[in-house]
Structures are given as structure tokens and as C-alpha cells.
Phi, psi and omega in degrees: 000307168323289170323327197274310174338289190339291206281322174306310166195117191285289193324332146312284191338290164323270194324295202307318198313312187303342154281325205214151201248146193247138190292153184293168176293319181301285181306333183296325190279336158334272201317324186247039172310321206263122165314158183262166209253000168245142170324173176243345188212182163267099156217214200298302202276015136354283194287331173279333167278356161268343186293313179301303179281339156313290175309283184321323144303325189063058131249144189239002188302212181271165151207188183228143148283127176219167180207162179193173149207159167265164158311127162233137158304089182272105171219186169230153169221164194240160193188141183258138178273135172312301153318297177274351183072016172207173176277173160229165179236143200216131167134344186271170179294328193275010179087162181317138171248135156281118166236129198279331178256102191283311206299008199201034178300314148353314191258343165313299144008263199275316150320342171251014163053032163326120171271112165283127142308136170274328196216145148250167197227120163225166203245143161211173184255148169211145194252119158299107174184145170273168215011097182214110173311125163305170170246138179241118193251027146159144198237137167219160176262113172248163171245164147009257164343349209251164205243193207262332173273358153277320201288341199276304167332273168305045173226308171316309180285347183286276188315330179282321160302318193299290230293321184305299211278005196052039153287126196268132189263102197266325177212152153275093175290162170188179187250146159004316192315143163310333166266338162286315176285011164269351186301306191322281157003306204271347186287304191299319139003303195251018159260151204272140183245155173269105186282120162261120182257128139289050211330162186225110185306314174310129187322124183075355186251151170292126186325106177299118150259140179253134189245143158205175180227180185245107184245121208013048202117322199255146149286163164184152188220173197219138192216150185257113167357137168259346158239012145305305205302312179300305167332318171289309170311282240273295186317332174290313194275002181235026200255120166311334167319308179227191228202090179257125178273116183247093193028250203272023165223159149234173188244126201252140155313315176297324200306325189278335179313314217256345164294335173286327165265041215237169177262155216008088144287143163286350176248150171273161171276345163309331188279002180231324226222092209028064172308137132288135186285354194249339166358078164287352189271316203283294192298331159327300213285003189274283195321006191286172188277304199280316169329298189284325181293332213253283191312280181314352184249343194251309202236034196299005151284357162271115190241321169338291201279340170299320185272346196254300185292356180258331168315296184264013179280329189272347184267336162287338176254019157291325165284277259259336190299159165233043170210356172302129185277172181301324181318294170329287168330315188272348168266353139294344230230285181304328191269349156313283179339304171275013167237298213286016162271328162303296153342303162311290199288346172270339176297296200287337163313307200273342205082016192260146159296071172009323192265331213258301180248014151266179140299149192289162176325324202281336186277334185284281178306303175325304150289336165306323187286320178310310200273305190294309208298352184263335156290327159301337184275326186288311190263356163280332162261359172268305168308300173284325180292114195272163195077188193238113155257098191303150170259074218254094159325311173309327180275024174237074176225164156257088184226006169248325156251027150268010185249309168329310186304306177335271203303293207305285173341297163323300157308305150216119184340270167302089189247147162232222206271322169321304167322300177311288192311318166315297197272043166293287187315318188278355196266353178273334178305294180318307190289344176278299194288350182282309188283016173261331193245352128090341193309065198305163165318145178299114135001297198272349210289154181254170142042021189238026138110205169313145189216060167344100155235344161025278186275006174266108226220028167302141129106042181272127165234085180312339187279335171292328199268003173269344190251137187217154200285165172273174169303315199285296167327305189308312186295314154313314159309298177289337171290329195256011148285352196245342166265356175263029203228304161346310195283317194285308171294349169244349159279025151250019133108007184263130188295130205253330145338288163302335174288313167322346215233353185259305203285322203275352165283281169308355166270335184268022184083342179291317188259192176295147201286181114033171162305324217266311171308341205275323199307348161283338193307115184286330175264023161287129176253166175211177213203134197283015171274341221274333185236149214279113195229344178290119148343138178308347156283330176130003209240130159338174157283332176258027200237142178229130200287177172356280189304308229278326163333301194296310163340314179315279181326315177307311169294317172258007156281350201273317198253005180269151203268338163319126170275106182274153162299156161264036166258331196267331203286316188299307209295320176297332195277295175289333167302301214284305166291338162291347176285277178293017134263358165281316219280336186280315170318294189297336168307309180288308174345293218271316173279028174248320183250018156252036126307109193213107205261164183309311204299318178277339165294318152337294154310301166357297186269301178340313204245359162293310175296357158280261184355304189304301184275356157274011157241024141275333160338327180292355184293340187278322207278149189283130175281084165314153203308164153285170191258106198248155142334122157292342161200211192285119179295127171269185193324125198042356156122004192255065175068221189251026116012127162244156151016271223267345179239031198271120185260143157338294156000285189300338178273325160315288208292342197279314179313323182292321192301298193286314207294173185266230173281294185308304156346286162354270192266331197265356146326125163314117179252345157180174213279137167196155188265159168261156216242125190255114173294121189258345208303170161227117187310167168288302185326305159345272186307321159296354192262318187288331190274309215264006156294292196322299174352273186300348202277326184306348182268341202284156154302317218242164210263130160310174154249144188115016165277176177050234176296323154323294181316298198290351165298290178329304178291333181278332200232054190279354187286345185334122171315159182209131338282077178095022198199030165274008208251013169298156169256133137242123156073054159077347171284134147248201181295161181307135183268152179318148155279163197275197187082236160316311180322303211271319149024275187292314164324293172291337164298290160207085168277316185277349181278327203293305191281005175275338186306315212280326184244051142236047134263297180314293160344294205289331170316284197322283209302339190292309182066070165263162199278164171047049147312324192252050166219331190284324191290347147238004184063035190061029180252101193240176170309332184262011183175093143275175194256129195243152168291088208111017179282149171230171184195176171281136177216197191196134197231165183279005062045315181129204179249127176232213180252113179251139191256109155348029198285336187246091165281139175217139182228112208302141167242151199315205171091178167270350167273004196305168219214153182252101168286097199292154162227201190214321186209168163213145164276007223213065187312321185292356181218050144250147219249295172221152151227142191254126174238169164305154156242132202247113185268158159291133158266300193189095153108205183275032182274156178209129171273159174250353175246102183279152183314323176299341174239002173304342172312313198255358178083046187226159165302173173231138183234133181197164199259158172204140157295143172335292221301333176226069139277115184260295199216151162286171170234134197301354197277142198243123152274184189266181154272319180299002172215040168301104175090001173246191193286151193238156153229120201260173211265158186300337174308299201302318206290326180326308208283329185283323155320312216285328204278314177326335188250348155323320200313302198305295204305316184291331176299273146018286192286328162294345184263313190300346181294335186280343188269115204276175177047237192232062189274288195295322202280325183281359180294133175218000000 
């Protein structure tokens, strides 16, 4: 307590002392004697306690590598070395500070130009074998800041201590992020690399290679988390930013809204609706066998989102099943492959934007690591490994050091580096009994984060997962992966011919190169939904947990400068010692549970070491044949089926085959309401009296009082975001809600209407014809624009006709997310919308297949800005003539002549709409 006091608030410190008497430094060094039993940095004996524990097993085998790092509670804290005869201040980037003077640690501090780490970052092992614990082989305090060539540097050094003690290294795991896959990217760099060729069956497409490197001797291929990957897929598909175009359909997000809301869904709504983004649970189950089941019996015209959830659902359980033999694997995997590569050649074939109407860059590099990394592992333990080793894919993830955190968490929320380090040794304990008990996370759980299954090692068939295919098996494998993939593209209406004779064009260079090229593209955009990007606390990089809030406060109670009364000084005074007494409470906690005698690491290692020898045992058992087709697996495996007679079903049953245990089981079976938590933690509560607090010394009136309040309240019904005020069928939209809700209302209602009149302007300066339809398109409270509505619309291209299908509306902040809506009252306060596109042919006729996709007979689709939405059109389509050629009424055409001639003058007006600020309004 004395120590926290220092550092946190010498002015406590002061004050409390003149009452209470403070232990002396001898006691104080007593107490904090026993040292922590894991290193602090990477050094030799990193490495020798992984050597150690590694021999106390008698395993000499592969092992995977993984890495991640977390949120630290950024402080310093102090601990006396035994050894060295001195304190350290601990918690900083530069490692443990010495200090000679405790009574001043402050001044310690500020002379040593100290940096709090934000964050640590550890590294671990996982031994394939089941219920086997990771090793966790060393943790460091990082900040924010540091970039993919320092992590890479300390990736090195990791790798080069195993590699030093003659540990075989196979693969390197990490999660999604942008600066890990270049970490990956500058490693594989420094190994001399190895090609693997596949033929590639399809006519004209270029042959898949596969990379791994040679790092002093060792293979290694570098892999991505897989149910980071998943997470990201689900994020490309609920993301507003693009428009994923699948041949004749697209895959929407509202699509998936409406299977959540449908009776007996299989999703929750959570899993659709104020997501949590790190939710694992929640994305099994959209990728799921009942998704697909539910979607084929109830909506089977969304054939997009069936097909997009059955890809990458079977290519995420190429890791995760635990009985699939390999073969089987690398032909999810490849056909995953083979389709977004197909995919690619009908975009780019059609004229749709890449950035726009694919998956994001990010997601795109992502499965390439996914894809490449999993088949690298197959010839790395069939080729490099010596002995017959199983390869069990699910452990080459950092999903053990995200389990690490957890349990770290558990013991304390906000933990800091000291903290971490202390409960490393008891945290092997903890992590042996969770995989000993083999148990995963509830299935069913909402909105509740991470879902630890690693270690559930139910329906494990070690004899499948020991045995791997030959080059010839492989080569076999990419044919029925390439008539399954054939199969999938052509039930999304793209004619497979033209696509063969378009791929062998871009193979030869005329068109744009492979997929692997757009990840370099410079003008690709992205959008910060698409990819699982949240830190293992839950929290942004700009986001600050509690601990780190309260701290703040403490710091500008310590130093403000405000003359207070001595009702607010005492009360900030006494807030201020319940503050450094939770922090002390948590102190004794981490040293209460890293209290660890030899006799339970013993058991550990005792029963790890059993675990270990029976799947050495496998080495004596005789290896079976692989299980091969007597000849070319047809569509989907499913006898000489043609094209045209390929059932929904069948992407069910296979998905039922594959999917895992947690899939399964972790569906909605039925309705029950769900119970939303209010408690508020103490740290909470202490953070709101010491806001009251403080605010009691200020002077000055908030602003946003008097008449503004009474505004705000009355007229919280204002639409949100800016376009709720439509009547439909005698109804109007829901009213905001209050607080934050009505906030956002009022935010923005006031962006939507300055949008609407600089749309009006740009029209007027512009000079289009049918100003008083264009300027607001005719969209009022009373005919708001609804999803299936059609109207005109102007493309660079000209002018058509477009049918609704998406409304999306940005929500504020600098991070706002393009949020589906079902109407706006408000044209102006939509952010994009995605439509159908309808050409003129003749007379009042509109075709649904425009010239621009006519190559492959498929529809056309495109994302548009409000601005170029000109007017609804009185015209209502059916559901029976959905997606066919439409014809409009002399009004509608009239309106549409009018604009049509127009064009030059609307182009005009779209380049002054690209011009930001007050570019476009002062232009003259």
C-alpha cells in the first residue's frame, strides 16, 4: 500500500502518513522479497525454462508458435530484487528501472524519461497432443507504438533462443491485424523459401503455389488465427462500406437481419444487432449447418449469403474439426481458393471495383495466409518432421494466448505488467486444468467474447490427423476441388465457360493479375468494420479500461490547480484512498494466487507427460491408405449431377459433415428473453463520485443549459439518423431513444439537413433540369424511400433505372460504421445505397441484364452515394417479377427522358459532389 501510494498519489501518501504509521523499508523489502519466478525480458534463461519444461515431458517434437498481446493497466509498480540489493520500477517499455531512492519514486521516474507500456505481448507453444497445456515462453511491456519492424526484430529473438536450446519450430500463429501480417511478411523475408506447385485444373488458370521458408535449417510457414478469419468474414458481410457482388446475387447483411428475425431462427439477435465483435460464438453459428438449412427452406433466393457462408464456413473448419483427414482439408481449402479466385475474374470481367464489390484488402491477405498456411503445414510435417506426428490445425493459432489472458483477467480485470508476470507460473496451472477438463466455452453464450475450444478434443481421430497425402493425392484433390468450386459459380448464374475463357485471359496477362496483387493496390479502400480488429479486452487502442480512467482522474486530482473547498478536498481525498485501496486489494489477490508450491507444477508435468506418450505410441501403428475417388468427384461429390440439378441440401449435409461440435450445439433451439447486466463494478462507481467531484470546484455553467436542454428533451423525437420521421401504411418510425440515442438524433438530423442543402446547391449550380424532384428525390415524411423502391439513378456511365435493395446510414463519430436501415424520410440521410441496375432498351422497357454484365448473363449491382439517387419513381414491383425486366408508366418515363438528356449537366454535378468542404459551394 505504501508503494502504491508513492507512485500513484504522493499527496495521499502525505496526508494519510501524518495519521498512520507506514512500514518501514525493511519491512517493506521482507514482504516483497519473493521475486516473480518468470523472467521480465527475453533472456538466456527464457529460454532454459522452456528447455526445462519441454525435457520434463521428454518431448522433442514440432511445436507452433504464437503471439498476441493485450491492454496493461499502464503504470509502474515497484518490487524489491533480492539479488541486485535494490528496488526496480516495473511496468515500463525500457524494462525494469532501478531505483535508488523509493521515497521519491516520482523523481525516478521523471529522470529516467520512462515510457508506461500499454500493452504486453506474449509468446507461446503449443505441443500437438491432446489435453496438453501451452508454455508460455516470455512476455514483454510494449507501448502502443511500436511497429512491424521492432515486433519482427522480437519475433526473431524468440525464434533464435528455441532454435538456440534445439527446439523444432513449424509455424508462426498471430491474429488479423495489419501490423502482424507484415510482421509475418518481413520473417518470412528472412528465410531462404521453399515452392510448393499445384496444378491448377482449370483451363488457362494459373498454377497455386505454395511458400514456406527455411530458417537456419527448420521449415516454418506462417498462419493466421482461424477464427480471427472467421470473424472477419462475418464482418465483410455486415459491413456498409461495400457491396459484395456474388454473379446474379448479392449478399446483404439486411438478408441476414431478416433470418434473426424470422421464427425459429437459428441466431440470436445479438449475433446480428449490437454485436460484440470478439463474439465466437456468434459467428459459428451464422456459418452454421442451421444457417444454411434455415436460409434454404425459408428465403432460398438469398443464394449469395448461402454460398458465401458455406465457403468460408467449410474453409475455417478446415482448422477447426477434429477428425477430418488432410486430404479432405486441402480440398476446402483449395476450393475456397478457386472460388475467390473465380470470383475475382467475374468482377473484374463485369467492371465492378474491387474495393467496392469484393472482400476487403484485409480479409483478402488474410485468407491467402489461411489458405497457403494450411497446406504448408501438411508438407511440413509430412516432409520435415521426422517420425509420424499428428498435426492437429486448431493449435496453430493464438487462441492459447488469448486464453492466457483470460484467466489473467479473471484473477484481475486491469492487470499490470507486474501483476502478469507474478501469475504466469499459477496461470500454467489454471490453463492445465481448463484443458484437462477439455470443457469449451457455452455454445449458446451472446454477446460473451471469446469461446476457448482448443483444447476440446471431443471426436479427436489421431489416426486421420497422422496420416498425410502424397503430391499425387493433392493433385487429385485441386480437381474435385475445382469442379466444386465450378459448381458453386455456377449456381450464382455465372455461365462457367465464359468465366474459363475470361481467367485464361487474365492468366496470360491481358487483364488484371490474381488476387494476391489487389493486396498492394493503392487506391483500395477499407473500412474499419470489415475486419476483427478489437484488442483481447474488448477495447480499442483509443479506448481506456477503468483501472486506466481512475488513474487519470487521480492524476488530475493530484495536480489541479483549482481552489477548493474543504468539503470537496476532503471528499477528493477520501475517493482518492478507496481508489489505492481497490489497487492494493488486487495487489494482495495476484499475490495470493501466484502463490505456487513445486508439488502442483509437478502434477502438471506428470500428467501432461502420460498425455504426451500415448500419441507417441502412434508411432508403432500401421498407416492407411488415403481414401481416394475411383474417379473425378463430380459436382460436390454428388454422383454426374449436372450444374442446374445441385441441391441446397447438399451444401447442408456437407456442412453438418464438417462443421465442429461447438457449431452444432451452439444454435438457437428455442425462445427464452434474454437478461441484459446493469451491475456496475466499484472501480465504475468510483470513477462517477470522482467526475461529481471534481466538477463541484468548477466555476463555470456547462454549456448546453437552459433553453438547448429543454430543447434536446422535447424534441428528442427529431429521426435518427436524420430520416426517421416517414409514415408508412399510417405508421410512423420508432422515436429515439433518450441519452446518448436522442444525442445522435439530434446530431444527426442536423448533418443530414446541411447534406440535404448542399445537394440542393450542387443540383442548382449544376443546372439539372427538375429541380423541385431532384432536390430531395422525392422523398418526404410521407413517402419515405423504402428498400424495394425504385427510382433513377445516374452512374458514370449515364442514366438508369435502380431497384433498392440496401439503405445505409453512417453513425456519428470518427469511427462511424454505415449502419442498414429499412426507410429514411430523408434521402439525404443515407450514407450509400445499394441497388439493382435497370438499362433502357426501348419505349417504356428497362432490361435487368445491362450491357455492362451481359458477357456472363447476370444482373448488375452497384453501391451509390445519396447524391446519385435522383428521384423515386411511382413505379411498385412484385415479388414474381423481381430481378426481371421492368416497365414504367408514361410518368415515370417522362421523368426519366428529362434526366436522361441531362447527363452532361448530372455528371457536372457529380464531380462538384467529390470535392470536399467549400470547394464545390465557392466554385463559380
Amino acid at each position: 500500500m505504501s508503494h502504491l501510494l508513492r507512485i500513484h498519489s504522493p499527496r495521499a501518501y502525505r496526508a494519510l502518513k501524518e495519521y498512520f504509521p507506514m512500514p518501514d523499508e525493511r519491512t517493506i523489502r521482507n514482504k516483497e522479497a519473493r521475486e516473480p519466478r518468470f523472467p521480465m525480458d527475453i533472456c538466456p534463461r527464457t529460454f532454459e525454462l522452456v528447455t526445462e519444461h519441454l525435457k520434463a515431458l521428454d518431448y522433442d517434437g514440432p511445436l507452433g508458435l504464437s503471439c498476441d498481446d493485450t491492454k496493461l493497466f499502464a503504470t509502474f509498480r515497484l518490487y524489491w530484487d533480492s539479488k541486485e540489493q535494490s528496488y526496480f520500477l516495473v511496468g515500463g517499455v525500457s524494462g525494469p528501472i532501478r531505483v535508488a531512492d523509493p521515497e521519491n519514486v516520482k523523481q525516478a521516474i521523471h529522470d529516467a524519461k520512462a515510457e508506461k507500456a500499454t500493452k504486453v505481448r506474449v509468446w507461446c507453444l503449443t505441443i500437438p497432443a491432446p489435453k496438453v497445456s501451452p508454455i508460455v515462453v516470455a512476455a514483454l511491456p510494449i507501448p502502443n507504438s511500436m511497429d512491424a519492424s521492432a515486433l519482427c526484430t522480437l519475433l526473431k529473438n524468440v525464434v533464435d533462443g528455441l532454435i538456440d536450446q534445439g527446439l523444432s519450430i513449424v509455424s508462426y500463429a498471430c491474429d488479423g491485424t495489419e501490423v502482424e501480417r507484415a510482421v509475418e511478411k518481413m520473417f518470412l523475408n528472412l528465410c531462404s523459401q521453399r515452392h510448393i506447385t499445384i496444378t491448377n485444373p482449370r483451363p488457362g488458370c494459373k498454377d497455386t503455389i505454395i511458400t514456406y521458408g527455411i530458417y537456419r535449417g527448420q521449415a516454418i510457414c506462417m498462419v493466421q488465427d482461424s477464427k480471427h478469419a472467421l470473424k472477419t468474414m462475418r464482418n465483410n458481410l455486415f459491413s456498409g462500406a461495400r457491396l459484395l457482388v456474388l454473379g446474379n446475387y448479392p449478399a446483404l447483411f439486411l438478408h441476414i437481419l431478416h433470418v434473426a428475425l424470422g421464427n425459429g431462427t437459428p441466431l440470436y439477435m445479438r449475433d446480428v444487432l449490437k454485436l460484440d465483435r470478439q463474439d465466437d460464438s456468434a459467428a459459428l453459428r451464422l456459418f452454421s449447418a442451421d444457417v444454411l438449412k434455415y436460409l434454404a427452406d425459408n428465403h432460398p433466393d438469398y443464394v449469395g449469403e448461402i454460398v458465401y457462408l458455406f465457403i468460408f464456413g467449410e474453409l475455417i473448419d478446415a482448422y477447426q474439426n477434429r477428425s477430418m483427414q488432410h486430404l479432405e482439408r486441402i480440398k476446402l481449402v483449395l476450393r475456397a481458393k478457386y472460388f475467390l479466385e473465380s470470383w475475382e475474374t467475374f468482377l473484374v470481367a463485369s467492371g465492378y471495383r474491387k474495393d467496392r464489390y469484393f472482400i476487403s484488402r484485409e480479409a483478402a491477405d488474410i485468407l491467402n495466409f489461411i489458405i497457403d498456411g494450411f497446406i504448408a503445414l501438411v508438407i511440413i510435417h509430412r516432409d520435415h518432421v521426422q517420425g509420424r506426428v499428428p498435426l492437429l490445425p486448431w493449435l496453430h493459432s493464438s487462441e492459447a494466448c488469448e486464453h492466457v489472458f483470460g484467466e489473467a483477467r479473471q484473477v484481475v480485470k486491469d492487470f499490470t505488467f507486474l501483476d502478469f508476470v507474478y501469475m504466469i507460473p499459477k496461470l500454467r496451472v489454471k490453463l492445465h486444468q481448463a484443458v484437462l477438463r477439455g470443457k469449451s466455452s457455452d455454445p449458446k453464450a451472446r454477446a460473451s467474447g471469446y469461446s476457448h475450444s482448443y483444447f476440446d478434443h471431443e471426436g479427436l481421430d489421431l489416426i486421420a490427423l497422422s496420416t498425410y497425402p502424397s503430391d499425387a493425392d493433392i493433385e487429385l484433390a485441386s480437381q474435385s476441388a475445382a469442379e466444386q468450386a465450378n459448381s458453386l459459380i455456377a449456381l450464382l448464374g455465372v455461365n462457367i465457360d465464359t468465366l474459363h475463357r475470361n481467367q485464361n485471359l487474365q492468366a496470360s496477362g491481358t487483364w488484371l493479375p490474381s488476387i494476391g496483387s489487389w493486396l498492394n493496390e493503392p487506391h483500395a479502400t477499407s473500412d474499419h468494420d470489415d475486419s476483427d480488429r478489437d484488442s483481447n479486452d474488448g477495447l480499442s487502442d483509443n479506448e481506456e479500461s477503468e483501472a486506466q480512467q481512475l488513474q487519470h482522474l487521480l492524476d488530475e486530482e493530484e495536480f489541479s490547480s483549482i481552489t477548493r473547498t474543504r468539503h470537496v478536498d476532503e471528499r477528493c481525498l477520501n475517493l482518492t484512498s478507496a481508489a489505492l485501496a481497490l489497487a492494493a486489494d488486487e495487489a494482495a489477490l495476484v499475490q495470493e494466487f501466484s502463490a505456487i508450491n513445486d508439488d502442483e507444477l509437478e502434477e502438471v508435468i506428470s500428467d501432461e507427460y502420460l498425455r504426451i506418450q500415448e500419441v507417441s505410441r502412434l508411432r508403432n501403428v500401421p498407416i492407411p491408405a488415403v481414401q481416394l475417388a475411383d474417379e473425378h468427384t463430380r459436382p460436390l461429390g454428388h454422383g454426374t449431377m449436372q450444374y442446374d440439378d445441385l441441391d441446397f441440401e447438399m451444401l447442408v449435409d456437407m456442412r453438418r459433415q464438417h462443421q465442429t461440435k461447438q457449431a452444432t450445439t451452439g444454435v438457437r433451439t428455442r425462445k427464452f428473453k434474454e437478461i441484459s447486466s446493469n451491475e456496475t463494478t466499484m472501480r465504475g462507481k468510483l470513477i462517477r463520485e470522482l467526475h461529481e467531484a471534481l466538477k463541484e470546484a468548477q466555476d463555470d455553467v456547462a454549456i448546453g443549459t437552459g433553453a438547448n436542454r429543454r430543447d434536446r428533451w422535447t424534441d428528442n423525437r427529431v429521426p435518427a439518423p436524420g430520416g426517421r420521421e416517414g409514415v408508412i401504411d399510417g405508421a410512423t418510425a420508432p422515436d429515439a431513444l433518450a441519452g446518448n440515442s436522442a444525442n445522435a438524433a439530434l446530431t444527426a438530423a442536423a448533418v443530414a439537413k446541411k447534406a440535404a442543402e448542399r445537394r440542393k446547391h450542387i443540383f442548382t449550380k449544376a443546372g439539372v433540369p427538375n429541380l423541385a424532384e431532384i432536390k430531395e428525390a422525392r422523398v418526404t415524411a410521407l413517402r419515405p424511400l423504402q428498400v424495394g423502391d425504385y427510382g433513377i439513378v445516374v452512374l458514370p456511365n449515364g442514366v438508369m433505372v435502380g431497384q433498392v435493395i440496401a439503405l445505409y446510414s453512417k453513425t456519428g463519430g470518427k469511427n462511424g460504421k454505415h449502419s442498414s436501415v429499412t426507410e429514411s424520410s430523408n434521402i439525404s440521410a443515407i450514407s450509400y445505397l445499394a441497388v439493382q441496375v435497370f438499362e433502357h432498351m426501348y419505349a417504356q422497357q428497362f432490361r435487368s441484364i445491362p450491357a455492362a454484365t451481359a458477357i456472363f448473363q447476370t444482373r448488375q449491382f452497384t453501391q451509390l452515394s445519396a447524391i446519385n439517387f435522383l428521384t423515386l419513381l411511382d413505379y411498385k414491383g412484385s415479388s414474381q417479377n423481381q430481378g426481371s425486366n421492368l416497365e414504367l408508366s408514361f410518368e415515370d418515363l417522362t421523368r426519366f427522358r428529362t434526366l436522361q438528356k441531362a447527363n452532361k449537366q448530372l455528371q457536372a454535378a457529380l464531380k462538384l459532389s467529390r470535392k470536399r468542404g467549400r470547394d464545390s459551394d465557392n466554385e463559380e
